[in-house]
N, C-alpha and C positions, 0 to 999 in steps of 0.2 A: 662285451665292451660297450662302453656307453658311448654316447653318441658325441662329447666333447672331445672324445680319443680316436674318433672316426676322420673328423673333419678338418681341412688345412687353414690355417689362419696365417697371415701377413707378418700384422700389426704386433708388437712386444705390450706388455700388460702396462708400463707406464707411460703408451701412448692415452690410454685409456685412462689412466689412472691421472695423466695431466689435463685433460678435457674436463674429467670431472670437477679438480680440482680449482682449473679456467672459469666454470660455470656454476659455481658452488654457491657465489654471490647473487648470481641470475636465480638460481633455481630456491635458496630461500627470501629473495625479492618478491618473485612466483605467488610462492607460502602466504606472505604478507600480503600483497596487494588483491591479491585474488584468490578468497579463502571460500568461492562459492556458496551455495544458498545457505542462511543460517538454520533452516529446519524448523522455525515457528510460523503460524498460522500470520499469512496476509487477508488485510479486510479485505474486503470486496470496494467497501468505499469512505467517505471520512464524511461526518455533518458537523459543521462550526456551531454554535450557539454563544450570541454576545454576554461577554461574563457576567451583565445585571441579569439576563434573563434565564440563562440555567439555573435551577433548584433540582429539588428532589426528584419529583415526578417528572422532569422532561422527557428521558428513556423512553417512558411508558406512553407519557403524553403525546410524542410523535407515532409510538407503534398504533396507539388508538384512532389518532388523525388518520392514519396513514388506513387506517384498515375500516375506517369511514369513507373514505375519499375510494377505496374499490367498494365496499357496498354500495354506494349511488352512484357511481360512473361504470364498474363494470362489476355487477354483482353475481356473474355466473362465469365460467371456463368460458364460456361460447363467444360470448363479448368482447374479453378482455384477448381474445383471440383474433377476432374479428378487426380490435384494432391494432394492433401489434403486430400484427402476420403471425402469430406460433400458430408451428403447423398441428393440423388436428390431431394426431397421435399423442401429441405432447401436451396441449390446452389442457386437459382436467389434473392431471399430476403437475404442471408447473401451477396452476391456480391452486391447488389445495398446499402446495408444498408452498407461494407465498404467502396465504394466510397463515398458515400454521410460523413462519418465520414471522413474520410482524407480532402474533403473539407470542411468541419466543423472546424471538430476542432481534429487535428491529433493527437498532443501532448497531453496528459492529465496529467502530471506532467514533468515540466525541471527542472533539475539539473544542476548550470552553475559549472564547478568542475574546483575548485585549489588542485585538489590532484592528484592522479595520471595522468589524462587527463590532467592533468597541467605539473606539474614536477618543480624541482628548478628553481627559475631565480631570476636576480639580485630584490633587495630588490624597487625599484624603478619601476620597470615593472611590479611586482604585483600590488604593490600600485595602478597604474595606471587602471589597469584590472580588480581592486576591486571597485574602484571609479565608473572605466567606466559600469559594472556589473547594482549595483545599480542603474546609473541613466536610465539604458535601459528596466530594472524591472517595475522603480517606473513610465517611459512612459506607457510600455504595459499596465500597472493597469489602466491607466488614460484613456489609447485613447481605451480600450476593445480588446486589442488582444492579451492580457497574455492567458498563460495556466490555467487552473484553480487553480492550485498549481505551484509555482516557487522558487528557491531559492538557496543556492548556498553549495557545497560540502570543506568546508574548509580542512587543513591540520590537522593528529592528533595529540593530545595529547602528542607524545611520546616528549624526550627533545630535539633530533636532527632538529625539525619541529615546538615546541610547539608555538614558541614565533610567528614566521609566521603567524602560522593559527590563533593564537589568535588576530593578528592587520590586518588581512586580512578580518576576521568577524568583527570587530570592523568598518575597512573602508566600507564594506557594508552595514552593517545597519546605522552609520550614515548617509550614504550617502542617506540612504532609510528616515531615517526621516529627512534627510534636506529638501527630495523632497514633505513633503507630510503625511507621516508618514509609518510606518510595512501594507503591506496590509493586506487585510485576507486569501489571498491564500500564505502566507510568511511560505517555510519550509526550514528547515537549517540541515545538515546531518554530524556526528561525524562519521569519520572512525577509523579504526584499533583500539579499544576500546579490553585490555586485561585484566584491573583491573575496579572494581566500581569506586576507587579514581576519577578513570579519569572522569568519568559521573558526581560525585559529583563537581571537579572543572569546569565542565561545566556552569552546576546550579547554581556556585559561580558568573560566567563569563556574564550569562546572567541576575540573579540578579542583578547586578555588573550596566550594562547597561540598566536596569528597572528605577531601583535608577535614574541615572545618566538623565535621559528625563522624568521623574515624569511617568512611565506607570506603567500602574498596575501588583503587582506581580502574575507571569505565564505567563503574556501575551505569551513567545516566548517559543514556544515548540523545540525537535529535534529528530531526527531520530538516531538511534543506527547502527550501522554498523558491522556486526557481520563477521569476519573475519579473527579471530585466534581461534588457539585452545587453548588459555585461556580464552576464552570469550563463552566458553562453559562449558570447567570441569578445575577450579581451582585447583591449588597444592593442598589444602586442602579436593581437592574429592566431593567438593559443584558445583552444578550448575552457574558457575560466570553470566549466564545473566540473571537470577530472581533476584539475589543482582541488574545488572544493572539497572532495571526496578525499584526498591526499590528507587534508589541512586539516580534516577532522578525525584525521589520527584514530580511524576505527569506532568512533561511534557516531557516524551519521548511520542512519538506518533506513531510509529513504528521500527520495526528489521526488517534490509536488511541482505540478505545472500551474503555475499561477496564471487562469483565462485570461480577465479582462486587464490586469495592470501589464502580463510580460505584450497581447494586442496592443495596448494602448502605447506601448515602450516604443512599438514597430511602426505607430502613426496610423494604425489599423484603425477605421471610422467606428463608431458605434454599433452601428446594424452589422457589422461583421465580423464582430468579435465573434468568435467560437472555437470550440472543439476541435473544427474539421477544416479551417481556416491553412493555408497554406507556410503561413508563419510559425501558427500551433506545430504542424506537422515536421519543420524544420528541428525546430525547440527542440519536438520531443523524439525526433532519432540522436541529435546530438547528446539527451541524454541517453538514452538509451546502450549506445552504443560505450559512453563513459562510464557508463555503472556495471556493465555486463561484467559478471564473474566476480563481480567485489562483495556481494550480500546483500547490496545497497538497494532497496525497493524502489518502483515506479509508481508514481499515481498521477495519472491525470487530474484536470480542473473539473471544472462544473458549465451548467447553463444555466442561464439568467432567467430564462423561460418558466415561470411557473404554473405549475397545474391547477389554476383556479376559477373560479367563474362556472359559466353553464357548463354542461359535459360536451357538447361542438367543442367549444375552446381546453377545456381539460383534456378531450382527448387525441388534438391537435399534439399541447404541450407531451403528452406522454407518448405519442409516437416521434417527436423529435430526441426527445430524450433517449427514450429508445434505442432509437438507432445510432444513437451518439454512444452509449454504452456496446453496444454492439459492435461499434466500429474499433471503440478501444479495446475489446475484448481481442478483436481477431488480430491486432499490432502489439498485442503481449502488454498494454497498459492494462492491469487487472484487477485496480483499485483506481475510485474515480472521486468525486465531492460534490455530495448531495445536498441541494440547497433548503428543502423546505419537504413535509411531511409526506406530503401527495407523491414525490419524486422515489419514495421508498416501493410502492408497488413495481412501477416501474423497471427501479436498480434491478430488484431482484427476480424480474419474469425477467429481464433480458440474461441478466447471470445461467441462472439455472435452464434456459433454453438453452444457452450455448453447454452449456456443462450436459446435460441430458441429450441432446440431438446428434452429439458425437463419442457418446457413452460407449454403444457398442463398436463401432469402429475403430474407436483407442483400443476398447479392454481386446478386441480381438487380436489386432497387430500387438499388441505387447503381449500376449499369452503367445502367439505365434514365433516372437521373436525369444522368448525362454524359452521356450522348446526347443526352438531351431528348425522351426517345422516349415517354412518358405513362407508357399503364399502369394501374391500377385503384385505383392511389396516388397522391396528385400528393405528392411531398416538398419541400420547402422547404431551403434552407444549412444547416440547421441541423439536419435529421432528416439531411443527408447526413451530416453531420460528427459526428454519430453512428454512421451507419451506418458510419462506415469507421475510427471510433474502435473499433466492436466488434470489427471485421476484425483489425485490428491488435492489440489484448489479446490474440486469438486465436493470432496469429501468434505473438507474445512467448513466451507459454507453453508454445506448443508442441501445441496445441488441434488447429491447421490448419496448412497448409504453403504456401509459398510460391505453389508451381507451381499449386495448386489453388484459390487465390483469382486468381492472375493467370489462368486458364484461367476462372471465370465471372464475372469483370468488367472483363477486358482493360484490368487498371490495375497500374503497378506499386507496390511497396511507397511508392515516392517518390512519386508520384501519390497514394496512402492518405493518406500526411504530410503534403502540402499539402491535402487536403481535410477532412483533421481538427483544421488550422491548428496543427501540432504543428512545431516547427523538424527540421530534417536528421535521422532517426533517429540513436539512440543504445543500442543494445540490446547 
């Protein structure tokens, strides 16, 4: 006898059967609003480039900066340890693992920006820089030395700028499908967003341009840019960036924290704009907590602070940085915005420390937790799907390797993805 013919039950079948039916609308609401991680590869971090000054070689030209600026400030693991605090076990494998990235592949998201990095100019010179944009995008895509994510930072919404940005976006993506069509590393970034409206006419804009080249509706996602303080607590006392996330009707794909404009919004003085600023820190739970479970990425802002000058002062700027990536690393901000060439060593010793210094203590509790083997932890679904969500960032970036998380958790990558409930990777 089976065990449903053992047992006494109460309830008749269409009490059950009315609950479900009660909840039917909650539960594909659910579906909708909270369709968890989408399963492709987040950058580690975003660097803007003003639209005159991206070309061809910029990629490359920052990896070269970038791996100039460690050969004469810290030209050995020892050094670059010495200022950063990584601990000795990890200095020569994070030092060799960041130059081998910077000649790799330094950039992991560009931003070609008509927006502040830009600034007004005559109607004819954007044109040209939007034109020009596009056709140096839709080369990199072709000849393999795009970033893996590119795309460009239009002007906002508001009316003094509106018309701009909107025939600015317009001349870059045609320009992108004239060449070829939208890549798949194609990301497009809404700034100074204070109302939904604004998001909604986004949606209109990008529809608008679906239509208009027969693609399919959604194709083009965008990026929110979170940098006033309405775009956190509206007149009305509501959270404005959970409506934003709503308003974009499925293709926002991330919230940037914008440093110095959402400080300055707050009356935040100069010298204490940052990061780690008490206002920042409000900001970015409220988003946080409005994006959780929607798909919807996090990225912190940037520091103003650049690594230049004698190595005293360089290595000043790269321990603030540091620890400013450090700090958003450990509050789940795990993409940040990297101002200038020099801040790329940096990004990526801080990355790859946090990823390698808690390598084996993930991969062990998550091998522990498949098995079901104890342990001095008990974890729950949810600390797994964490633990193997960090595995995986890790992997992405290039932090850790394959071979060496499957050698301490006898799981494979596809085993990671279903226990971080992320669909089929896509990296």
């Amino acid at each position: 006898m089976g065990q449903q013919e053992t047992v006494a039950t109460s309830l008749a079948d269409t009490v059950r059967e009315g609950i479900g039916a009660a909840l039917a609308q909650v539960d594909a609401d659910l579906a909708r609003r909270y369709p968890g991680d989408p399963g492709t590869r987040q950058p580690v971090h975003t660097v803007y480039v003003p639209g005159d000054v991206f070309a061809a070689g910029t990629l490359r030209s920052w990896g070269d900066q970038a791996l100039a600026a460690l050969d004469e400030h810290a030209p050995d693991a020892g050094t670059l340890a010495a200022v950063l605090g990584i601990p000795d076990p990890l200095a020569a494998d994070v030092h060799d693992r960041v130059r081998a990235k910077l000649a790799r592949e330094p950039i992991e998201d560009l931003r070609i920006d008509f927006e502040d990095g830009y600034g007004p100019r005559p109607d004819a010179e954007e044109d040209e820089a939007a034109a020009r944009a596009a056709a140096l995008v839709a080369a990199a895509y072709r000849e393999g030395t795009a970033a893996p994510s590119m795309g460009i930072r239009m002007k906002c919404m508001e009316a003094a700028v509106r018309d701009r940005g909107i025939r600015t976006l317009d001349i870059f993506l045609t320009g992108l499908m004239e060449a070829g069509g939208l890549p798949d590393g194609l990301v497009l970034t809404l700034p100074k967003v204070t109302y939904a409206e604004q998001v909604t006419a986004m949606v209109r804009l990008l529809e608008a341009f679906e239509g208009a080249h027969g693609l399919e509706s959604g194709r083009i996602g965008f990026e929110i840019q979170i940098e006033t303080t309405q775009s956190i607590l509206g007149a009305d006392g509501r959270a404005t960036v959970a409506r934003m996330i709503e308003a974009a009707e499925g293709r926002a794909t991330s919230l940037h924290y914008g440093t110095f404009d959402y400080s300055a919004s707050c009356g935040v003085s100069a010298a204490h704009q940052s990061l780690d600023h008490p206002v920042a820190d409000h900001a970015k739970a409220v988003m946080q907590v409005a994006a959780a479970g929607t798909g919807v990425r996090l990225s912190d802002g940037s520091t103003n602070v650049l690594p230049v000058g004698p190595t005293e002062q360089v290595h000043a700027a790269w321990r603030l940085h540091h620890g400013l990536v450090r700090r958003s690393l450990a509050r789940a901000y795990y993409q940040g915005w990297d101002m200038h060439p020099a801040h790329l060593p940096t990004r990526y010793a801080a990355v790859y420390t946090f990823y390698r210094e808690g390598l084996e203590q993930a991969a062990a509790r998550l091998a522990a937790y498949v098995a079901k083997a104890g342990g001095d932890v008990m974890d729950e679904p949810a600390t797994a799907k964490a633990l193997s969500g960090y595995l995986l960032r890790g992997l992405d970036c290039g932090a850790v390797d394959t071979a060496e998380v499957a050698r301490l958790t006898g799981l494979t990558r596809a085993d990671l993805d279903a226990l971080a409930g992320r669909p089929a990777a896509t990296v």
